[in-house]
Every structure is written in C-alpha cells, then in structure tokens.
TIGU-862125 format. One record per residue (C-alpha): z, y, x negated; residue number from 1. Coordinates in steps of 0.001 Angstrom, whole numbers, plus 500000, padded with zeros to 6 digits. Last residue first. Layout:
residues N
<rec><zz>Z</zz><yy>Y</yy><xx>X</xx><k>NUM</k></rec>
...
//
This chain:
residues 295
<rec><zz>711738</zz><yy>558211</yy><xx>637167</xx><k>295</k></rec>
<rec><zz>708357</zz><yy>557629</yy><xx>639114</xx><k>294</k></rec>
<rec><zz>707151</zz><yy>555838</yy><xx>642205</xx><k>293</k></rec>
<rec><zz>704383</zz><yy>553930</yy><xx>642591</xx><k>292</k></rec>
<rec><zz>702107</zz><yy>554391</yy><xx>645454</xx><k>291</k></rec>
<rec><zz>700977</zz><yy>551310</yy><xx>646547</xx><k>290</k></rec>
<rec><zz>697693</zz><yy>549022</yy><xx>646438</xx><k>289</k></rec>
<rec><zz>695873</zz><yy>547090</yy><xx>648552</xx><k>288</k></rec>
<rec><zz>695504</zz><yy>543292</yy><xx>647599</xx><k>287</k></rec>
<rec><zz>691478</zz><yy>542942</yy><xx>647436</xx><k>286</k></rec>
<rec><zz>688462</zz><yy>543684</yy><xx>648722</xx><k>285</k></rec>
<rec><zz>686844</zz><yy>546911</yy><xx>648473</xx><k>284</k></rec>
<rec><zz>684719</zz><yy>548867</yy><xx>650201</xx><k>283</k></rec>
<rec><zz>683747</zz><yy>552504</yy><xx>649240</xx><k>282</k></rec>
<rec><zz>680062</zz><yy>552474</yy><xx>647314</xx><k>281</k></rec>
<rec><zz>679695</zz><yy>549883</yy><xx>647001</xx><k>280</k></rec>
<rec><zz>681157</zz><yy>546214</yy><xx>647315</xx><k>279</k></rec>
<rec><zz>684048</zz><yy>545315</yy><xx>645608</xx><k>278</k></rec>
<rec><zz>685598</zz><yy>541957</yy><xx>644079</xx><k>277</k></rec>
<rec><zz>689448</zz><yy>541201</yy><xx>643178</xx><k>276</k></rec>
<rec><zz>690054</zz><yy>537832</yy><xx>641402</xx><k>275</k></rec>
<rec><zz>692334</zz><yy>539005</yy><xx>638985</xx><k>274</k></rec>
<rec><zz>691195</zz><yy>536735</yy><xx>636399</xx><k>273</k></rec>
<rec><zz>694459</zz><yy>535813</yy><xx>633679</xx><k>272</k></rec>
<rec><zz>695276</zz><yy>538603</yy><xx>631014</xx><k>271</k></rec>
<rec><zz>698619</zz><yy>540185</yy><xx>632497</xx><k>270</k></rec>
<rec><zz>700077</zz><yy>542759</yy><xx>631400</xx><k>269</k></rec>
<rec><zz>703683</zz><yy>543142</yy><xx>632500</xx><k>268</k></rec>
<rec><zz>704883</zz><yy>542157</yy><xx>629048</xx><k>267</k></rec>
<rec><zz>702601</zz><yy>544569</yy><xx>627721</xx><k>266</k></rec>
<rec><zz>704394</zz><yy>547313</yy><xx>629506</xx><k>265</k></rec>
<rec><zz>702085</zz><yy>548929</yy><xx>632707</xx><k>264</k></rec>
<rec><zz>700247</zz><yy>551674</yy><xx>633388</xx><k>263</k></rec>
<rec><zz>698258</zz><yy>551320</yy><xx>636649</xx><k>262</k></rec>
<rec><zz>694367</zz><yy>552157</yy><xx>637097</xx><k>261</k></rec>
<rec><zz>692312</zz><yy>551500</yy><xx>640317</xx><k>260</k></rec>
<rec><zz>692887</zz><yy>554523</yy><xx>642572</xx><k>259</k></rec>
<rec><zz>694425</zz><yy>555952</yy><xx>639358</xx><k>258</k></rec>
<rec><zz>691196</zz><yy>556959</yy><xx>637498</xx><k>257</k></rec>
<rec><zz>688749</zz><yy>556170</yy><xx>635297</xx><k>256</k></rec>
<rec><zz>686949</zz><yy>552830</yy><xx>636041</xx><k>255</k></rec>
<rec><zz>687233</zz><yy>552297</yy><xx>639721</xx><k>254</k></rec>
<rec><zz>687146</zz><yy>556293</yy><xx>640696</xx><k>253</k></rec>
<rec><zz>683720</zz><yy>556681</yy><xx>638369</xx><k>252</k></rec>
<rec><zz>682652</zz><yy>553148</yy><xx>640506</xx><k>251</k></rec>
<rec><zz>682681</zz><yy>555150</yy><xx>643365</xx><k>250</k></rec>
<rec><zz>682045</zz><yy>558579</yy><xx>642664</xx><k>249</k></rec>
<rec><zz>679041</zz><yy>557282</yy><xx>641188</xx><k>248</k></rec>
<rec><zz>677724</zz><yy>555331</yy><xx>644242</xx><k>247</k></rec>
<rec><zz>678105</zz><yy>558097</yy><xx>646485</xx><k>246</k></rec>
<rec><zz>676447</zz><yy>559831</yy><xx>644425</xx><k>245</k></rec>
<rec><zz>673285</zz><yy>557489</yy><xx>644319</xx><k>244</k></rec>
<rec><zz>670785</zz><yy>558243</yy><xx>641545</xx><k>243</k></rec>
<rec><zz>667166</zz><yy>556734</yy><xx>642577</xx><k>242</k></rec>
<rec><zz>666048</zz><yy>554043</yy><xx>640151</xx><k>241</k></rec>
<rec><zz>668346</zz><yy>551710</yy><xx>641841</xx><k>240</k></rec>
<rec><zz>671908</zz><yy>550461</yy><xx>640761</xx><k>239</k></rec>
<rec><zz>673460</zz><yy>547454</yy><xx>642771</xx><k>238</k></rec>
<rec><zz>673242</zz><yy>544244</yy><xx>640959</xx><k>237</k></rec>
<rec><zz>674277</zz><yy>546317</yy><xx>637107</xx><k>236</k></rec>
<rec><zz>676908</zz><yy>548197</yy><xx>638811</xx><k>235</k></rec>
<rec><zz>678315</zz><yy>545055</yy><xx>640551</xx><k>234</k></rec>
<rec><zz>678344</zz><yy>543357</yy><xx>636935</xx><k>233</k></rec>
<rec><zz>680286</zz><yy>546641</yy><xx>635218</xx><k>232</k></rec>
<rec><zz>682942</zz><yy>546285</yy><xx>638084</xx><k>231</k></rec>
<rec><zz>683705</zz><yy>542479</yy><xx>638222</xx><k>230</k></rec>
<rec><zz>684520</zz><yy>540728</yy><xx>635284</xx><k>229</k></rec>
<rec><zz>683870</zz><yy>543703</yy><xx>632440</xx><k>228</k></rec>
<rec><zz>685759</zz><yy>546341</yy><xx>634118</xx><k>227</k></rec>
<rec><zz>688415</zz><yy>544260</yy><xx>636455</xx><k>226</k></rec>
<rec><zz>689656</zz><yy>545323</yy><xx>639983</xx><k>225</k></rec>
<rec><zz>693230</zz><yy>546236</yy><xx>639098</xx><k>224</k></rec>
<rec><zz>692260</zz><yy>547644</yy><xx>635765</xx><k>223</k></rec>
<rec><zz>695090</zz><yy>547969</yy><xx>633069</xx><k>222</k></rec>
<rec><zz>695962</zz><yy>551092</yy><xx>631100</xx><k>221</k></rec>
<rec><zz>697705</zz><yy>549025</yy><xx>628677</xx><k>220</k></rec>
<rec><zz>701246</zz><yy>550107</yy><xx>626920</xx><k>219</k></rec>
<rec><zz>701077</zz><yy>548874</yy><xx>623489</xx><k>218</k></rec>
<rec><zz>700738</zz><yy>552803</yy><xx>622697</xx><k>217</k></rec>
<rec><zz>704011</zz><yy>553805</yy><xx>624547</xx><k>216</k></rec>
<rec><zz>705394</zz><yy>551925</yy><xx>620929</xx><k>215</k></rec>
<rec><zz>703850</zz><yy>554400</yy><xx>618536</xx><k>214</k></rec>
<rec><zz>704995</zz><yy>557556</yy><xx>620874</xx><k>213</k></rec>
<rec><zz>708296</zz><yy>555952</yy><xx>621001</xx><k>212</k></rec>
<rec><zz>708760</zz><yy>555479</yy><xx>617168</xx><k>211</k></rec>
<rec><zz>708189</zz><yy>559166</yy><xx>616778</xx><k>210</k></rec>
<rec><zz>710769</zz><yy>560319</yy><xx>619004</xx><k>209</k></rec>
<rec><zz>710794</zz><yy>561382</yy><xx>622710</xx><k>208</k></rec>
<rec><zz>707410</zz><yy>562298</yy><xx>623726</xx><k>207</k></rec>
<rec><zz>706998</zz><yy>558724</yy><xx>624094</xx><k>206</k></rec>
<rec><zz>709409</zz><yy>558707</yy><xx>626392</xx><k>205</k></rec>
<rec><zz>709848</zz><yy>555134</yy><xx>628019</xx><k>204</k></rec>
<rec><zz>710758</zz><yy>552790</yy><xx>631097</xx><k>203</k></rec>
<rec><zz>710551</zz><yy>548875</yy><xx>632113</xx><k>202</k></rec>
<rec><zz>712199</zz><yy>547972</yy><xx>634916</xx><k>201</k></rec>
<rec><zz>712026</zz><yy>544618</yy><xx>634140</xx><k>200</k></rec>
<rec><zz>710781</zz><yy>543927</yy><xx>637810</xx><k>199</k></rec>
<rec><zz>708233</zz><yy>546539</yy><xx>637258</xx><k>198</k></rec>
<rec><zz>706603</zz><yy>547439</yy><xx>641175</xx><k>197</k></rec>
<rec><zz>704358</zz><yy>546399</yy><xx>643898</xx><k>196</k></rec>
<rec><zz>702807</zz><yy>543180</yy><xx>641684</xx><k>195</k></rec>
<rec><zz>699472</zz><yy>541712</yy><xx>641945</xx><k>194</k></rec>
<rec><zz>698288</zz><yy>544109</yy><xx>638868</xx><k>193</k></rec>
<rec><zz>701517</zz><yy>543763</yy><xx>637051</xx><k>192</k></rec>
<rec><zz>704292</zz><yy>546279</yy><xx>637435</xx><k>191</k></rec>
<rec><zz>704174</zz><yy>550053</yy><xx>637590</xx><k>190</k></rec>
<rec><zz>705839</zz><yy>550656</yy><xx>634243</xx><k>189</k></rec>
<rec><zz>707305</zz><yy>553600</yy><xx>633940</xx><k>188</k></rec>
<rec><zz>707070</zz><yy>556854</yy><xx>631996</xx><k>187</k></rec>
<rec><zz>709131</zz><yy>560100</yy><xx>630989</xx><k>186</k></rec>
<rec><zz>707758</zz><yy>562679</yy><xx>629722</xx><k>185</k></rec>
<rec><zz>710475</zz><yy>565265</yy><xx>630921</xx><k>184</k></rec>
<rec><zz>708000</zz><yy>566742</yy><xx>633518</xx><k>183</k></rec>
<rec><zz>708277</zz><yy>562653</yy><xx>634988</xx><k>182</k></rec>
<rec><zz>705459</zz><yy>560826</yy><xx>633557</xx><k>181</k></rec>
<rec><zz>702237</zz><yy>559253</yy><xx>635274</xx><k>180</k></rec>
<rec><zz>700561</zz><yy>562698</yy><xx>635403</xx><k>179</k></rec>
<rec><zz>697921</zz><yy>564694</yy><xx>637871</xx><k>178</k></rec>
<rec><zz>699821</zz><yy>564612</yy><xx>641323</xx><k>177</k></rec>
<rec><zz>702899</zz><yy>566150</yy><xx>639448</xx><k>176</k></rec>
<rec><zz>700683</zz><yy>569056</yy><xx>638145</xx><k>175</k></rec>
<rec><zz>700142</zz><yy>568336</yy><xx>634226</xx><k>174</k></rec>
<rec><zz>702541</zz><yy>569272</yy><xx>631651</xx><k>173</k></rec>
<rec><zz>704071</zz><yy>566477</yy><xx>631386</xx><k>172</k></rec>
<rec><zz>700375</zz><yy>565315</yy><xx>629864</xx><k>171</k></rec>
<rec><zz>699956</zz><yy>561371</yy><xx>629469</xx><k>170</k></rec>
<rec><zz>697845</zz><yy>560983</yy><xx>632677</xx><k>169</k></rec>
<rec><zz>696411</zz><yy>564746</yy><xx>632061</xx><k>168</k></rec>
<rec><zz>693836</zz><yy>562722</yy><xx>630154</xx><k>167</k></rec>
<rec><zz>691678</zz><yy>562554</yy><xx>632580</xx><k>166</k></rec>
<rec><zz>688718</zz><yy>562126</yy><xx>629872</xx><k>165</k></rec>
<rec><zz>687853</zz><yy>566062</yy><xx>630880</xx><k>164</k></rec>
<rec><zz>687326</zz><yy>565937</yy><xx>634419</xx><k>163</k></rec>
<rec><zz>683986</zz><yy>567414</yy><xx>633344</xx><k>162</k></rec>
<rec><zz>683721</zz><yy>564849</yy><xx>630804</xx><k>161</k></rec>
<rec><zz>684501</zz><yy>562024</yy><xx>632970</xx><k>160</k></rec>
<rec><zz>682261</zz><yy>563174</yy><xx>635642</xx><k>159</k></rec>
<rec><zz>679357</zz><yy>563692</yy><xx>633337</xx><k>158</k></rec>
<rec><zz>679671</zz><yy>559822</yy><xx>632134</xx><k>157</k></rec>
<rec><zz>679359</zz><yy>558698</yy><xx>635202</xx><k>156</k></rec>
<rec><zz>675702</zz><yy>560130</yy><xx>635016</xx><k>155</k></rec>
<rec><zz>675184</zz><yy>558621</yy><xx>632050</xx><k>154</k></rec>
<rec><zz>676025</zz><yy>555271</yy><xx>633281</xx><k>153</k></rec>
<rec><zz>673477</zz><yy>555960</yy><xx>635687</xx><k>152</k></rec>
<rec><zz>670797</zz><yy>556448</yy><xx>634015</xx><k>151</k></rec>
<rec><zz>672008</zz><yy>553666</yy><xx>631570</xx><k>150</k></rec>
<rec><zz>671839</zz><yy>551447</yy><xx>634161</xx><k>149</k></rec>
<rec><zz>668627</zz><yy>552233</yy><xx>635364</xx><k>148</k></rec>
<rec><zz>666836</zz><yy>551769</yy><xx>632163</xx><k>147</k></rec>
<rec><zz>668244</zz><yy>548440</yy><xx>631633</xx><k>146</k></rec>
<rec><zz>667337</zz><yy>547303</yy><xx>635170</xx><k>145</k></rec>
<rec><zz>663793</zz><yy>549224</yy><xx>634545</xx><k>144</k></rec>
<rec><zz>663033</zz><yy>546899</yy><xx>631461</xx><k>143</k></rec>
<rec><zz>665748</zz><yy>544766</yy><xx>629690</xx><k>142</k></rec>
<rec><zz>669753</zz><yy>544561</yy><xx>630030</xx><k>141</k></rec>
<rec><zz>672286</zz><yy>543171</yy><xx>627489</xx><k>140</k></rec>
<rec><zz>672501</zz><yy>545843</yy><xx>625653</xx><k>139</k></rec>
<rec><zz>673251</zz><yy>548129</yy><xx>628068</xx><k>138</k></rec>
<rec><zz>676854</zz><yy>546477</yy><xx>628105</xx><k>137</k></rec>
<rec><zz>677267</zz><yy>548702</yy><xx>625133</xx><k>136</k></rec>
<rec><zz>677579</zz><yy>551752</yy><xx>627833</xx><k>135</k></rec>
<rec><zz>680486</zz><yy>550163</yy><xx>629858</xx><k>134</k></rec>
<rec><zz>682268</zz><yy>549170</yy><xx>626794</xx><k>133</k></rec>
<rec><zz>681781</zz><yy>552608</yy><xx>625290</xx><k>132</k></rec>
<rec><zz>683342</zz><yy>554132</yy><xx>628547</xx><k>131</k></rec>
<rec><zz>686370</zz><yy>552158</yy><xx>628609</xx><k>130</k></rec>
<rec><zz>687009</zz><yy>553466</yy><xx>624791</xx><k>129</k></rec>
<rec><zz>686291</zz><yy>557238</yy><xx>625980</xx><k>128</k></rec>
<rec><zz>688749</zz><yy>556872</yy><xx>628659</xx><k>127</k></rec>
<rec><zz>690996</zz><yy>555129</yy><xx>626284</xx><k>126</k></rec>
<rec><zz>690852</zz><yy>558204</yy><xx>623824</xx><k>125</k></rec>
<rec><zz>691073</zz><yy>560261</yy><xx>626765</xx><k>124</k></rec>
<rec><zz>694836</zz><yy>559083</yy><xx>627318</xx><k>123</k></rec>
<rec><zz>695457</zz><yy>559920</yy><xx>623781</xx><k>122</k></rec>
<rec><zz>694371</zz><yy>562921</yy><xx>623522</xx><k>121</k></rec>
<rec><zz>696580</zz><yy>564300</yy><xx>626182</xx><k>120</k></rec>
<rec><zz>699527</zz><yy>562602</yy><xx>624741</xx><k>119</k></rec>
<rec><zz>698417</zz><yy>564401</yy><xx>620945</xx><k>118</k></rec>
<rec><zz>698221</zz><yy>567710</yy><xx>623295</xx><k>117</k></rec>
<rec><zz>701507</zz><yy>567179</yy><xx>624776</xx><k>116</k></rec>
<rec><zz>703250</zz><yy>567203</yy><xx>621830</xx><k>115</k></rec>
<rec><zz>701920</zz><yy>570213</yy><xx>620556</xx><k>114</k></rec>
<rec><zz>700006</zz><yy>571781</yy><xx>617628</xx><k>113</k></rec>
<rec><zz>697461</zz><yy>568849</yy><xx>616824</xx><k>112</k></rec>
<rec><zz>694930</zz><yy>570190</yy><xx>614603</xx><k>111</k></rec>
<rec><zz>697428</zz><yy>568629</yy><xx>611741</xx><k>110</k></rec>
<rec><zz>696299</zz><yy>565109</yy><xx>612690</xx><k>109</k></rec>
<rec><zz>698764</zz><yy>562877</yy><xx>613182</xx><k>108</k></rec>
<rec><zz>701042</zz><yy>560577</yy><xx>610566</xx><k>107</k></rec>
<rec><zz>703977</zz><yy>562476</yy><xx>611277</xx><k>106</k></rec>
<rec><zz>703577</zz><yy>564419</yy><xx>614900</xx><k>105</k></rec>
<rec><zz>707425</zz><yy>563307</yy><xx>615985</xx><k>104</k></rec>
<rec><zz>709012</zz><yy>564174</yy><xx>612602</xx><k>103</k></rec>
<rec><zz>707890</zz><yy>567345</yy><xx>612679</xx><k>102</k></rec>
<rec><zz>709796</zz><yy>568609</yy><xx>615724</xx><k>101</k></rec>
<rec><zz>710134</zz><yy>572320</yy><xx>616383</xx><k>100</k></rec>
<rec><zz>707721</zz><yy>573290</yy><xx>613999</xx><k>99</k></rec>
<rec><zz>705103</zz><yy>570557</yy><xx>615959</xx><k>98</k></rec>
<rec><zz>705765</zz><yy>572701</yy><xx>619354</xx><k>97</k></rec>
<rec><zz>707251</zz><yy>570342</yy><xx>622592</xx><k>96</k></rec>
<rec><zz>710846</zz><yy>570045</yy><xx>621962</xx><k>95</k></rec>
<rec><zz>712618</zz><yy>568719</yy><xx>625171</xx><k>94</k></rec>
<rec><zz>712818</zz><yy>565054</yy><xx>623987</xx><k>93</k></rec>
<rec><zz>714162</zz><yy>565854</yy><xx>620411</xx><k>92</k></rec>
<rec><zz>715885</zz><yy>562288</yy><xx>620482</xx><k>91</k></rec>
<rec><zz>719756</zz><yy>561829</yy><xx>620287</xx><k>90</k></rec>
<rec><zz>721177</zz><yy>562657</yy><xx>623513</xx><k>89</k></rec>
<rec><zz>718081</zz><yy>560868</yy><xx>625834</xx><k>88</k></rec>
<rec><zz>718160</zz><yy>557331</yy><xx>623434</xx><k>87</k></rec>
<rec><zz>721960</zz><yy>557677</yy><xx>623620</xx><k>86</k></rec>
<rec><zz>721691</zz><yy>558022</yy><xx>627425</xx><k>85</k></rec>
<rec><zz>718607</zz><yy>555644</yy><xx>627403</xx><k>84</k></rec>
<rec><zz>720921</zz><yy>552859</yy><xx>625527</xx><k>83</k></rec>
<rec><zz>723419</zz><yy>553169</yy><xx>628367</xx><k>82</k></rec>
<rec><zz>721214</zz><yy>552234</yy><xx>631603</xx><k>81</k></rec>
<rec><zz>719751</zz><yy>549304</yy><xx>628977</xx><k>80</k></rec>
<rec><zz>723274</zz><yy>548333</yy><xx>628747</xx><k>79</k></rec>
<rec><zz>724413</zz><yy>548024</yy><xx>632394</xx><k>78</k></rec>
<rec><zz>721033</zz><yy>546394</yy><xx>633680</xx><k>77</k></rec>
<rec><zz>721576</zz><yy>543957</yy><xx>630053</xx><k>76</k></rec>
<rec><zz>725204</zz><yy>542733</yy><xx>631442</xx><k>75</k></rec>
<rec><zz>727975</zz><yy>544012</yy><xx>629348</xx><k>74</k></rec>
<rec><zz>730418</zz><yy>542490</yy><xx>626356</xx><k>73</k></rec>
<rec><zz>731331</zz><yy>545473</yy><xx>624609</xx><k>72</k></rec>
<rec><zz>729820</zz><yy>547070</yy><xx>621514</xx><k>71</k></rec>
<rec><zz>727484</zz><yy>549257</yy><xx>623988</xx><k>70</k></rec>
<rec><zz>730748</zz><yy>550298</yy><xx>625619</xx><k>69</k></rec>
<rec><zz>731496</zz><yy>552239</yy><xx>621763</xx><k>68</k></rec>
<rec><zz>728119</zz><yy>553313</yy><xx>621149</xx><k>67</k></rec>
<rec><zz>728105</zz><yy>555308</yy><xx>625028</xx><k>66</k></rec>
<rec><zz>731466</zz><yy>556491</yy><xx>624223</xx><k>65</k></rec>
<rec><zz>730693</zz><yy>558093</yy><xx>620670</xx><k>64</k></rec>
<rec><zz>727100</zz><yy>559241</yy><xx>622052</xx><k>63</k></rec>
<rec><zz>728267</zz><yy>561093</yy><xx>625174</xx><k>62</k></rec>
<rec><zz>731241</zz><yy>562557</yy><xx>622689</xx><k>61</k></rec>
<rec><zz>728588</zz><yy>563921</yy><xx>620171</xx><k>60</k></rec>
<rec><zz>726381</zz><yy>565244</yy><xx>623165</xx><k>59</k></rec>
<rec><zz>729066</zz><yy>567851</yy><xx>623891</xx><k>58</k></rec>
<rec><zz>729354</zz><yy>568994</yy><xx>627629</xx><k>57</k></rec>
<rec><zz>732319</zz><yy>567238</yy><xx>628043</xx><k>56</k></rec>
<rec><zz>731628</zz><yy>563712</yy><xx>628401</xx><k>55</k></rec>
<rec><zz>734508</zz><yy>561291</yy><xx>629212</xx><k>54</k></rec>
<rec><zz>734393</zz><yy>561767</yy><xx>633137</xx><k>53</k></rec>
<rec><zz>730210</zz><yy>561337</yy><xx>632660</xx><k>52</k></rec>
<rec><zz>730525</zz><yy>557924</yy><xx>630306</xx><k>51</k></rec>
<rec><zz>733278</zz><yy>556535</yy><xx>632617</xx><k>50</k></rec>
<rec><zz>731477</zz><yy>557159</yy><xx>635703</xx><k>49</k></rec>
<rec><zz>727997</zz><yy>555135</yy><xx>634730</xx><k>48</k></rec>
<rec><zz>730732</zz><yy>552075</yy><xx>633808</xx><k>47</k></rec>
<rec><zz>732203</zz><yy>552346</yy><xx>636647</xx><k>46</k></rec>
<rec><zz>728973</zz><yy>553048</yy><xx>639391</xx><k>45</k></rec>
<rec><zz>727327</zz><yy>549992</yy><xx>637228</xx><k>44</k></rec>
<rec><zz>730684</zz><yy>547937</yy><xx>637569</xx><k>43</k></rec>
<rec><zz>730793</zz><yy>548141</yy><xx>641660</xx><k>42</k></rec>
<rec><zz>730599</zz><yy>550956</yy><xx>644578</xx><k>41</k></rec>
<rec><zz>735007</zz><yy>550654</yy><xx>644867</xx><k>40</k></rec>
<rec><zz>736276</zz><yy>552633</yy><xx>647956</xx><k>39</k></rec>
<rec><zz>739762</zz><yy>553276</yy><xx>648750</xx><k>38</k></rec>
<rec><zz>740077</zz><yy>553941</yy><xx>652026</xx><k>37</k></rec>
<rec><zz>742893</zz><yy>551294</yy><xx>652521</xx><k>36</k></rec>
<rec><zz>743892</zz><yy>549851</yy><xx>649083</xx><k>35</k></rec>
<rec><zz>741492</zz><yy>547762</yy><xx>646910</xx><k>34</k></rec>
<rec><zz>742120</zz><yy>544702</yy><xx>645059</xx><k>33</k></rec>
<rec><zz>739504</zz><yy>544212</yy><xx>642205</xx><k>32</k></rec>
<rec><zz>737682</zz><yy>540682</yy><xx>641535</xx><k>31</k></rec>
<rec><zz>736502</zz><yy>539938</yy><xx>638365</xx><k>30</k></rec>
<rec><zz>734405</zz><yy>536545</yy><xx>637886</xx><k>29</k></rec>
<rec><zz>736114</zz><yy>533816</yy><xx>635634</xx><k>28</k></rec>
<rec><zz>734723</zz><yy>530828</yy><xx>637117</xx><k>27</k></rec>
<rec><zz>732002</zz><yy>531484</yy><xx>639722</xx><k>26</k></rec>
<rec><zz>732599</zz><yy>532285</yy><xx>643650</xx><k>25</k></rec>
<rec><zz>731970</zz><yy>530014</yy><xx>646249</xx><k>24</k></rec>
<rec><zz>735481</zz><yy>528758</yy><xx>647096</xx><k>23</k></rec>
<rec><zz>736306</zz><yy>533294</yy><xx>647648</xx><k>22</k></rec>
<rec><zz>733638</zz><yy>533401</yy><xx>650202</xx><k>21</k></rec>
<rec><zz>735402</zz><yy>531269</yy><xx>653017</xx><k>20</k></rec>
<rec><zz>738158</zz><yy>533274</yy><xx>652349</xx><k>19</k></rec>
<rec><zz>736737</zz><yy>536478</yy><xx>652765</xx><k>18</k></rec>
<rec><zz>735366</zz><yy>538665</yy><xx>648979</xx><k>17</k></rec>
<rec><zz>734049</zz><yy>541941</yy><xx>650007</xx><k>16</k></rec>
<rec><zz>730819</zz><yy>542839</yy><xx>647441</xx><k>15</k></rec>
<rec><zz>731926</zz><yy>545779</yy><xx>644871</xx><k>14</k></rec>
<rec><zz>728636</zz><yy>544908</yy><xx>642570</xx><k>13</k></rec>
<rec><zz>730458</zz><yy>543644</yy><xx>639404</xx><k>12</k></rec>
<rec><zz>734326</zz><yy>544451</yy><xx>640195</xx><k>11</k></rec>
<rec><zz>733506</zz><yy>541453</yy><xx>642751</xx><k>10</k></rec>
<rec><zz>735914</zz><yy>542806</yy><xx>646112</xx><k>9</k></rec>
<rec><zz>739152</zz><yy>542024</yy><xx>647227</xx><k>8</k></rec>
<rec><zz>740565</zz><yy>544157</yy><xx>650561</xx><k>7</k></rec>
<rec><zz>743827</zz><yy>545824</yy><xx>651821</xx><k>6</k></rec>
<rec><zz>743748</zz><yy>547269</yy><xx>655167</xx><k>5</k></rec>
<rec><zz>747085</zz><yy>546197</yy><xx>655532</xx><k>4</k></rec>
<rec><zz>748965</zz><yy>544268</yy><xx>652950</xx><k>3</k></rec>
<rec><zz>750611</zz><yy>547016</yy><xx>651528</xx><k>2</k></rec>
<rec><zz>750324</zz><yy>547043</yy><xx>647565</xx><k>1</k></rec>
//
C-alpha cells in the first residue's frame, strides 16, 4: 500500500486511529488500513452489506447467511439487527386474512377475521380495563361527591366509546397519526416515562407470528402522569355537580390517549411514583414530553 493518504481505522465503528490514539486502544481490537478515498462506515455497515450483496431476491439465501453470521462471535447491536431479518423472512408478516395465516389467530376467537381486528381489540381491551379502575374507584366515595363522580365518569366514558376504545393504537391500518406501528405492524418501545427514547431499542411485530402477538401483550400502555396516584384523585377534588367539558376532554386525553400514554417493553416499565401532578382542565406539571419516532 502507498503510504500517502493512507489511514487505520477500528473495523467496529470506522473511527481514525492517530498515534496518540493507537496507546489507548484495547487488546485485540481490529483495525483496517484504508487506501486514499477509500471509505470504511464500520462492522454494522459490513456486516448489514454482506447479508444484501449475498441475497438474491430469494429469502432462503437471506436466511442461510443471516443463520450462518448469527453462529459467529458478534456484538448484540449486530445480532439483534440480524435476528429481525430472519424474524422479517420467515414470519407471515404481510398476511392479514385468518385463511391466509391460521397459525397466527390460534387460540382466538373465530369472530375474528383479520389480524388487525384481534390488534384492534386488543388495544380497547385496555381502554376498557383503565376505565373499570376509574369507575370501581366509585366505591370509595359517599353522597353528592360519589354521585358526581360517577356523572362524570360516565360522561368520559361517551368519549371513549365514540372514539371507539382508540384502539386504532394497535391497527396498521390506521392513518399514521392514529397508530403506534409502522403500516408493516411494526412497534417500538418509547422508553420509560422520564426517558426521551428506548435505550434497548426494543422493537416487535406482533402481527408477525403467533408467539409475537402473545409476547407484544407484556408490553404496558403506561401512564406518564399516573391513573390511580394522581389523575383519578384530582378528578375526585375537582368535579362539581355541573358537567365541565373542558374538564372531560381533559382528563379523557390523560387517561386514553397518547398525550399521556407511551408503549413501552416491560423492561422499560417502570413501577416507582412518577411524581407528575396536574391541575385542570389544561395545566400540567411535569417533564414535557416528545414525539417518538417510529421504525
């Protein structure tokens, strides 16, 4: 190789090893030695390469050279990347009708015709389950506080069934502003309450195989500003005889939908006290939250 314009890099992330780097580095780290021009973008660019140079539109040779890197010695980013193309070649992903996947709907209900029906369904179902809790907490009221609450329980109630239990969440075949999945089905984890983002970067399709759509449901729904802590108490101090819209739209949006809502991976669920308060009908304290970006 000429000496000029020639340049080591970490085969890992292609980082430009100097002198004064090259005493820092680890024991047994790959370096590669690149020409002028050449350019070298690191071992997940590689490794991603490989599998698309070797893969000739047949799924059979994606799968034989995915399985056979997989048996190699790689670093978990550079595995998990090559599970989901064997995960993505090998499930029925883009079948959506039960005939044209019966695996996927055993143990469901035979009223359910499509995939995205049963994901539909699903997403109400913990709608509905938020909205008993809210409801049972009734029980714990007397006289005109108890009747007020449930006056206007009921009237948050109307939203969510004219919304109908928002479960496009889990539909990818929702508009784009109206799921958490890619049109694919595919979901991510949006990190912890007091997080930005997943920094497991944790991903799946439920609508992928049967043992995704059991596992998707260990993923929580999980309330920023917490139900039972904080939202159902401030109903209970604030509600008056007198029905408030305002004041439903409010605590409607806090307990059903996305302006308080983020899907996360049970790891990422965390059980300790938020410690986030609000004040009706619009202000709220707290960390503000981000849009979360999908697949």
């Amino acid at each position: 190789l000429s000496r000029k314009g020639c340049r080591v890099c970490l085969f890992e992330d292609g980082t430009e090893v100097d002198a004064d780097y090259f005493s820092c580095l680890e024991d047994n780290c790959k370096l590669i030695i690149l020409e002028q021009g050449q350019k070298w973008d690191g071992e997940f660019r590689y490794y991603l390469n490989k599998i698309l140079h070797e893969y000739d539109n047949s799924n059979d040779e994606l799968i034989t050279t995915a399985n056979r890197m997989l048996s190699e010695e790689i670093r978990p980013r550079k595995r998990k990347l090559l599970q989901y193309f064997v995960e993505d070649s090998t499930e029925n992903i883009t079948a959506e009708n039960r005939e044209d996947d019966q695996k996927w709907f055993e143990g469901l209900n035979s009223r359910f015709k499509t995939k995205s029906d049963y994901m539909r369904f699903s997403c109400g179902r913990r709608m509905r389950n938020y909205l008993t809790e809210v409801k049972n907490h009734a029980d714990k009221l007397e006289g005109d506080m108890k009747k007020n609450y449930c006056v206007f329980v009921k009237e948050i109630e109307r939203h969510l069934q004219q919304n109908k239990f928002n479960g496009c969440y889990f539909d990818r075949r929702a508009k784009d502003n109206n799921r958490l999945c890619t049109p694919n089905g595919w979901f991510t984890c949006q990190g912890a309450f007091d997080e930005d983002r997943c920094s497991f970067i944790h991903s799946i399709n439920p609508y992928g195989s049967r043992e995704n759509r059991i596992v998707f449901s260990t993923w929580n729904l999980d309330h920023g500003i917490e139900k039972k802590r904080t939202i159902i108490p401030t109903i209970v101090d604030t509600v008056k005889p007198k029905i408030d819209d305002r004041m439903v739209e409010h605590f409607y949006s806090l307990l059903f939908t996305l302006a308080n809502l983020k899907l996360v991976h049970i790891v990422c669920h965390k059980k300790t006290e938020h410690k986030l308060s609000c004040d009706p009908p619009k202000t709220c304290t707290g960390k503000k939250r981000k849009k979360n970006n999908l697949l």
